[in-house]
C-alpha positions in Angstrom: 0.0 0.0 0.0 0.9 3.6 -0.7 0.2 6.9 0.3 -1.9 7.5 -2.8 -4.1 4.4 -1.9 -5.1 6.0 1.3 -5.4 9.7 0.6 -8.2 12.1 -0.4 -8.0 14.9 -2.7 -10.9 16.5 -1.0 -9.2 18.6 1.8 -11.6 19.9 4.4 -11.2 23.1 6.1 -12.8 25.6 8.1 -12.7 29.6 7.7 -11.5 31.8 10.2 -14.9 33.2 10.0 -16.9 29.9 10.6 -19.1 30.0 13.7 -18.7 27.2 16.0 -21.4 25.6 15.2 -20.6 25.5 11.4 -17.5 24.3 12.7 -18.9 21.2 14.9 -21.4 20.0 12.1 -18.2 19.6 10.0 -16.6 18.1 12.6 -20.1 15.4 12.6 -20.3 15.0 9.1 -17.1 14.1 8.1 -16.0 12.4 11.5 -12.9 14.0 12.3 -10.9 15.3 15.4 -9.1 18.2 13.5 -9.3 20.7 11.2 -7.1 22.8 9.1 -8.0 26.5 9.8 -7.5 28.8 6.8 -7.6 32.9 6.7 -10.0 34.5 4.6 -7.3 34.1 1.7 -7.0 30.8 2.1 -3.3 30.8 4.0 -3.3 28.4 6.7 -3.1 29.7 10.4 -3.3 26.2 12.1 -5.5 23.4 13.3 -8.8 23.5 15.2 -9.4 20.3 17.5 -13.3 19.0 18.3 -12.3 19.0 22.0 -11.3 22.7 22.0 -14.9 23.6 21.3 -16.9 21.4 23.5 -16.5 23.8 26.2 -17.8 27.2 24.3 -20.9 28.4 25.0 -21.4 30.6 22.6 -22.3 28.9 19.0 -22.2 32.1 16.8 -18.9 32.9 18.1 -16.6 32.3 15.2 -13.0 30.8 15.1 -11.0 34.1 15.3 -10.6 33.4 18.7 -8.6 30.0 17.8 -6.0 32.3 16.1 -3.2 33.6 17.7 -2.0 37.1 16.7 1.8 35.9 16.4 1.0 33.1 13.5 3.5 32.5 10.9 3.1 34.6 7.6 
């Protein structure tokens, strides 16, 4: 087996923009533990993980606040 045999061209991400719950009915439908999270051009600023939103109350509160002002450019 190779890496080919096991990967999927269809990339799933979430906008920096998302709201949390956008965020955790991606997380249901596609049965994953982490995200990629893009900026609004599409530049990667890091990883979301389902755990870190279980404890927001808050489900129009968007991912922004995953995003730390220091992230690589």
């Amino acid at each position: 087996m190779i890496a080919q045999d096991i990967m999927s061209t269809c990339v799933i991400s979430l906008n920096v923009h998302d709201s949390v719950k956008a965020a955790k009915e991606i997380f249901k439908q596609y049965d994953c533990s982490i995200i990629p999270l893009k900026d609004k051009e599409g530049r990667l600023l890091g990883v979301v993980w389902e755990k870190d939103l279980l404890d927001i109350q808050d489900p129009t509160q968007s991912l922004d606040a995953f995003v730390s002002s220091e992230y690589i450019k």
